[in-house]
C-alpha positions as CSV (number, residue, x, y, z in Angstrom):
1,X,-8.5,-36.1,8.9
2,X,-11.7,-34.2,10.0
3,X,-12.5,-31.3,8.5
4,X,-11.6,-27.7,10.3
5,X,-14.5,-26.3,12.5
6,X,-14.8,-24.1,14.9
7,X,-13.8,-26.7,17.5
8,X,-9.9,-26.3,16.5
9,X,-10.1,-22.7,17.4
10,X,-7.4,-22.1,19.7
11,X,-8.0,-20.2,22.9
12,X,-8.2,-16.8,22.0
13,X,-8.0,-15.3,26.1
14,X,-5.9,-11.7,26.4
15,X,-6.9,-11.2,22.2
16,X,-8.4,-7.7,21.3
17,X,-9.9,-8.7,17.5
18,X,-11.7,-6.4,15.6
19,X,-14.3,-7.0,13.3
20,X,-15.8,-4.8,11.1
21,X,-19.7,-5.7,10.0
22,X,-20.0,-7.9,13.4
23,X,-23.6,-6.8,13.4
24,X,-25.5,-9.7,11.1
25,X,-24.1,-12.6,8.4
26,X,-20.5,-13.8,8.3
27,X,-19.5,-11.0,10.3
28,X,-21.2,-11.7,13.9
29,X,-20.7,-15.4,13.4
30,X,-16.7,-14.5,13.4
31,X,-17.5,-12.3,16.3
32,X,-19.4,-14.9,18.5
33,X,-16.8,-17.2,17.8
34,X,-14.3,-15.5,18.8
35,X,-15.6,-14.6,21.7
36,X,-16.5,-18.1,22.7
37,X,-12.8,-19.0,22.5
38,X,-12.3,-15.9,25.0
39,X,-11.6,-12.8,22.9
40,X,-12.4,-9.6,23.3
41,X,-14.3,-8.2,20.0
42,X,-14.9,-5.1,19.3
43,X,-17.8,-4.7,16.4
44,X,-17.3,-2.3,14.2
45,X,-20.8,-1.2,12.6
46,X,-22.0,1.4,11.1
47,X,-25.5,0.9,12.5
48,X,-24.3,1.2,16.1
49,X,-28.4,0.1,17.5
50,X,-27.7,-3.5,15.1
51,X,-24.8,-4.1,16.7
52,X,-26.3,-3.5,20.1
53,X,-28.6,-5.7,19.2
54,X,-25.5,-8.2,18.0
55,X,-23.6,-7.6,21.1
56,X,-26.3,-8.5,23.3
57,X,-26.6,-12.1,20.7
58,X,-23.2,-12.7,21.0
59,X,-23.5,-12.4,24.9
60,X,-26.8,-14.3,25.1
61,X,-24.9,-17.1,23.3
62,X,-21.9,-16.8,25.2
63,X,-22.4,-15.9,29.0
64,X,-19.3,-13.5,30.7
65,X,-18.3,-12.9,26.4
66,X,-15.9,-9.5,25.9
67,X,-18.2,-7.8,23.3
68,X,-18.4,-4.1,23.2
69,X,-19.6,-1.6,19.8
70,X,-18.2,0.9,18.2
71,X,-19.2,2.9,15.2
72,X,-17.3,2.8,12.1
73,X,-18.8,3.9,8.5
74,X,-16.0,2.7,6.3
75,X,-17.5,5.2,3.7
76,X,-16.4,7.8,5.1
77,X,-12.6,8.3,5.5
78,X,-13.1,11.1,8.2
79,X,-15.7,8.0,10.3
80,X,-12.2,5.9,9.6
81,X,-9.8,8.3,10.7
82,X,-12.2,8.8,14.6
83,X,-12.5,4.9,15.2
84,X,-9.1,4.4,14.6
85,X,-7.9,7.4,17.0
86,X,-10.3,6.0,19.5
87,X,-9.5,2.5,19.1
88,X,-5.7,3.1,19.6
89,X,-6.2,5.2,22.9
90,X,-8.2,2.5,24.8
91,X,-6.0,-0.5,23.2
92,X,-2.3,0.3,22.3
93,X,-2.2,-3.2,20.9
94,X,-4.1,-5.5,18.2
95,X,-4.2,-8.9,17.9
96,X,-6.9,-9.4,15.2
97,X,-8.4,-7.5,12.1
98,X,-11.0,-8.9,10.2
99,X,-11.9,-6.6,7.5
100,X,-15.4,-8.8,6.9
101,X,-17.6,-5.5,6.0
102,X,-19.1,-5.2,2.5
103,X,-21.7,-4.1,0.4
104,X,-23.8,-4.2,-3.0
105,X,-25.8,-2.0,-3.2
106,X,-28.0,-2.4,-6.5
107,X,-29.3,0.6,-8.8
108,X,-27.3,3.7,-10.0
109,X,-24.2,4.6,-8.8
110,X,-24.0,6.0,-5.7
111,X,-21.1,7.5,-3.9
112,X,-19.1,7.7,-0.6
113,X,-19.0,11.0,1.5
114,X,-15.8,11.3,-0.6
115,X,-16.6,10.9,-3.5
116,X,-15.6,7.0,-4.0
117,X,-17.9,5.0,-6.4
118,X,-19.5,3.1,-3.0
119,X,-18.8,-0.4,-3.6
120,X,-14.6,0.6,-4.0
121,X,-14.8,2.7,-1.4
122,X,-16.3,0.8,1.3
123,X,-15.3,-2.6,0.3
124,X,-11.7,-1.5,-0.5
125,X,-10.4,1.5,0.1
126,X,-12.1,2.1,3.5
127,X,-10.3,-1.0,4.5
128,X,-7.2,-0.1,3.6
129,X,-7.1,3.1,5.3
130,X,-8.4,1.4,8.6
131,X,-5.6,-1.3,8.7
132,X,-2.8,1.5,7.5
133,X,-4.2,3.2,11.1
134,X,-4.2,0.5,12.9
135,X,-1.0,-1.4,11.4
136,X,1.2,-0.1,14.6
137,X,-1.2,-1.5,17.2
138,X,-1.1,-4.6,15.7
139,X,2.8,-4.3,15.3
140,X,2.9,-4.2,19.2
141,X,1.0,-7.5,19.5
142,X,1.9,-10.9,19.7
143,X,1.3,-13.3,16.6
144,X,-1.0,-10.6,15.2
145,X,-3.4,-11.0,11.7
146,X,-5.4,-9.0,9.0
147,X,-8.0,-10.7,7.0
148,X,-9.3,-9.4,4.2
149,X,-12.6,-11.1,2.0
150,X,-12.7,-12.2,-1.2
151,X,-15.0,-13.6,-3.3
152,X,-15.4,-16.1,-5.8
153,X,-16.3,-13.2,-8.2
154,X,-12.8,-11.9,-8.1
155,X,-11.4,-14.2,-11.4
156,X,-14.1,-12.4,-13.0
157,X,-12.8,-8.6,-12.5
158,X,-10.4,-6.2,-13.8
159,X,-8.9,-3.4,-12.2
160,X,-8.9,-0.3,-14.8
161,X,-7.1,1.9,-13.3
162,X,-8.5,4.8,-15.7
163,X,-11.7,3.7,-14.6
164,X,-11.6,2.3,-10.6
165,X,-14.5,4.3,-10.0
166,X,-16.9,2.2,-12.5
167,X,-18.2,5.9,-13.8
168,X,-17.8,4.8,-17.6
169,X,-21.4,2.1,-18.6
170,X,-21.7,1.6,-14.6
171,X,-23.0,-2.0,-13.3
172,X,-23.7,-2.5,-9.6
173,X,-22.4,-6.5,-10.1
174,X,-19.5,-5.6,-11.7
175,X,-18.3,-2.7,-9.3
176,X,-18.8,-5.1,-6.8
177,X,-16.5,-7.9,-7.9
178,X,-14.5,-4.9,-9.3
179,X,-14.4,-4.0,-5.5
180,X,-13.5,-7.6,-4.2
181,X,-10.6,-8.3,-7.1
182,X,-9.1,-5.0,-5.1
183,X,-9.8,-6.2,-1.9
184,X,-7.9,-9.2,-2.7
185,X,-5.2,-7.5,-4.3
186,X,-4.4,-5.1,-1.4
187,X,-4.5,-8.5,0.9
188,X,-1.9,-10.0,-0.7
189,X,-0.1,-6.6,-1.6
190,X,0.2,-6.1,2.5
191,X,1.5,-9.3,2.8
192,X,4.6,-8.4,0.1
193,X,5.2,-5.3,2.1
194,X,4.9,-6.6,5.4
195,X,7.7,-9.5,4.7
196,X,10.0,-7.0,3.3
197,X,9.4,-4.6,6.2
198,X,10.4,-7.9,8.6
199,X,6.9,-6.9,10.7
200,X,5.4,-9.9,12.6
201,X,1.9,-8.9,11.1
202,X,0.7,-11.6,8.7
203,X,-1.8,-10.6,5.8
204,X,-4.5,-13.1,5.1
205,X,-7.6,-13.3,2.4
206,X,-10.1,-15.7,3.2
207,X,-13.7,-16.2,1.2
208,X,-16.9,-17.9,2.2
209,X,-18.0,-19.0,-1.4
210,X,-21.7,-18.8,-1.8
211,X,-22.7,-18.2,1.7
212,X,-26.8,-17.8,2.9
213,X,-25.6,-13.9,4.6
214,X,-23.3,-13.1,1.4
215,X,-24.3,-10.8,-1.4
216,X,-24.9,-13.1,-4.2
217,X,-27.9,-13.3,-4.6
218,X,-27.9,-9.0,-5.1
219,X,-25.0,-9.4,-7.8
220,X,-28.1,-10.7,-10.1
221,X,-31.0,-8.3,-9.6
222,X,-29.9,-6.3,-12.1
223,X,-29.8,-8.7,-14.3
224,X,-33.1,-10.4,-16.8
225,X,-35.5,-11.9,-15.7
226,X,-34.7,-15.7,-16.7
227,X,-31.0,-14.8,-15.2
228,X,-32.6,-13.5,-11.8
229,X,-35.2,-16.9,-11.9
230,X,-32.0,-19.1,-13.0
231,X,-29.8,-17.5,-9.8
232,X,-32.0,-18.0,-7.5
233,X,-32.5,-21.6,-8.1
234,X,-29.1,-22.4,-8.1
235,X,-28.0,-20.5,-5.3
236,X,-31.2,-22.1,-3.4
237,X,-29.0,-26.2,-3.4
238,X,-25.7,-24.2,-3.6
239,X,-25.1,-21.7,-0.7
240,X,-24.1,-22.6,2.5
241,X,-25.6,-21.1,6.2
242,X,-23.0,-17.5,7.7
243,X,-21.8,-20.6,10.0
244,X,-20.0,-22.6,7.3
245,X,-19.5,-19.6,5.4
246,X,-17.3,-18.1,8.2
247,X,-14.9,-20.9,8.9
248,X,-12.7,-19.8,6.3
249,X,-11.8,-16.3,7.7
250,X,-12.1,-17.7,11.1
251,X,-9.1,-20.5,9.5
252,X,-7.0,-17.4,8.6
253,X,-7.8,-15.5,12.0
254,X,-6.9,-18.2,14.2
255,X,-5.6,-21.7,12.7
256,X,-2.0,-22.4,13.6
257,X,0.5,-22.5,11.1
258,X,-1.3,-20.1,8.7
259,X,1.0,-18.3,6.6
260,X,1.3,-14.7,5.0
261,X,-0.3,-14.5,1.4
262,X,-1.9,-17.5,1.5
263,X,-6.2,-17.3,0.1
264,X,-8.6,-19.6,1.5
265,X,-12.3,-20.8,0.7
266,X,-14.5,-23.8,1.3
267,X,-13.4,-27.2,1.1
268,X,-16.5,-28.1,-1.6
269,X,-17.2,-28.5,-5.3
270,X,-15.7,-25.2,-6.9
271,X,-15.0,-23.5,-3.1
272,X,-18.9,-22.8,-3.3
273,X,-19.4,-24.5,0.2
274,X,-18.3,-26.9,2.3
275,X,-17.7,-28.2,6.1
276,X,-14.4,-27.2,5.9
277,X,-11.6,-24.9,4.9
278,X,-8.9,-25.0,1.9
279,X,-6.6,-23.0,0.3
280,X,-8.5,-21.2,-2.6
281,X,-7.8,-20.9,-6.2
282,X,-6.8,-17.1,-7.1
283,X,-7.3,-15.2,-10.2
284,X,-4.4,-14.6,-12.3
285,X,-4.5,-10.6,-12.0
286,X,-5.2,-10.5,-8.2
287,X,-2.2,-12.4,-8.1
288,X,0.0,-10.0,-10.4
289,X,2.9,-8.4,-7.4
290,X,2.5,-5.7,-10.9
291,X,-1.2,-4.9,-10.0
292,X,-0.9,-4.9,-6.4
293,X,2.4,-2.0,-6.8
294,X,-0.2,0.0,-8.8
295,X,-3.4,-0.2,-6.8
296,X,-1.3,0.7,-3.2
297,X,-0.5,3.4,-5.1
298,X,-3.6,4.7,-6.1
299,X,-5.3,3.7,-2.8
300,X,-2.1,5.7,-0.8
301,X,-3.1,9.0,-3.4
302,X,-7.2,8.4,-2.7
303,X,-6.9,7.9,1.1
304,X,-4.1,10.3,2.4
305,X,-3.3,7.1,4.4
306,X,0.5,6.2,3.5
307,X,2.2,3.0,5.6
308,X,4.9,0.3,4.9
């Protein structure tokens, strides 16, 4: 059988998807895809001029495509709170929402507007208020999804939840993956809480292993010097372009018969890369129902933002 591409992307015509980070990497290649099977994206950016600059990409590579911009900081729950109530006015329903945005951002720990250590807040908990504002929008539509991100580095984390913030011997690496094993955990958390609320939303987690636009490379500046020399020589035969990195949360956006709760990576040697999709290996705590009770929880008390 040939491996999934963007080829077996159904037709996507009368779909309103939303994708936050559409402005470069994994994000705008989701968007232009999308679009090229006939949905109307919405790019969610912080940077509003980049993703005027995407847009007009997307629509250069995809004559007559349904792009438009919106801004969206996902550190800043009040930024969260506007998109979504302007979102919601011009389009009471919401087929597809792809919660691609990340970052790693390297030297001390630095903070959301409020007060989130930056790589929880933005990665994580930004998401989860956007899709706990959104979740009645896409409750109207038909055959609706949320994807979440993941990444490999997620079997490597631990949530402490006396610690979620990473103030106590901070690492920018490690409040990342910190930030991803949570991400992962609220993905599949949704999906629990969806099924039991009998909503026709599903929850899906895709990752794009070691993908050219990801942030691995960043997870090992901070690190010595042979260990910086060492990553970027492996990462140089092992990561994949944003085009094959994408086709996993494309998969979970858009292939039929996906199901709630299920994880999926590349089809490769590890789920580093590969031409096509699989279901991915998860790690043992981001898989723990336990866990996932705990951090809605603590991302309901942090956000104000209370659903399902």
């Amino acid at each position: 059988m040939a491996a999934w591409n963007t080829r077996h992307i159904p037709h996507q015509h009368g779909r309103i998807a939303v994708v936050t980070g559409a402005n470069s990497g994994l994000g705008l290649v989701t968007a232009t895809e999308l679009a090229r099977h006939g949905a109307k994206v919405v790019l969610a950016v912080r940077d509003t001029a980049a993703g005027e600059r995407a847009r007009d990409a997307i629509r250069d590579a995809v004559p007559g495509a349904a792009a438009e911009v919106r801004e969206l900081d996902l550190a800043s729950l009040a930024s969260v709170q506007a998109f979504a109530k302007g979102l919601t006015a011009d389009f009471p329903t919401i087929d597809l929402l792809i919660n691609n945005a990340g970052v790693l951002i390297l030297g001390p720990s630095r903070t959301t507007a409020d007060g989130f250590e930056l790589h929880m807040g933005t990665n994580m908990l930004g998401h989860f208020a956007l899709t706990g504002l959104l979740l009645d929008a896409l409750g109207g539509a038909h055959a609706p999804r949320v994807v979440n991100i993941s990444s490999i580095t997620h079997r490597n984390a631990h949530l402490d939840f006396d610690d979620l913030m990473s103030r106590n011997a901070y690492q920018a690496s490690r409040a990342y993956d910190r930030s991803k094993l949570a991400t992962t955990v609220f993905g599949l958390e949704l999906d629990r809480r969806l099924r039991a609320a009998g909503s026709p939303v599903l929850s899906v987690v895709a990752h794009p292993g070691m993908s050219r636009s990801n942030l691995n490379p960043r997870a090992y500046q901070d690190r010595g010097r042979f260990e910086r020399l060492m990553a970027r020589t492996v990462l140089l035969f092992l990561q994949s372009s944003s085009k094959q990195g994408a086709l996993p949360q494309l998969h979970a956006a858009t292939a039929p018969g996906v199901g709630g709760g299920q994880f999926f990576g590349p089809s490769g040697f590890n789920e580093m890369r590969g031409r096509g999709v699989k279901e991915a290996r998860l790690g043992a705590e981001a898989a723990d129902p336990g866990t996932g009770q705990r951090l809605w929880t603590e991302a309901e008390e942090l956000t104000g933002v209370t659903y399902l």
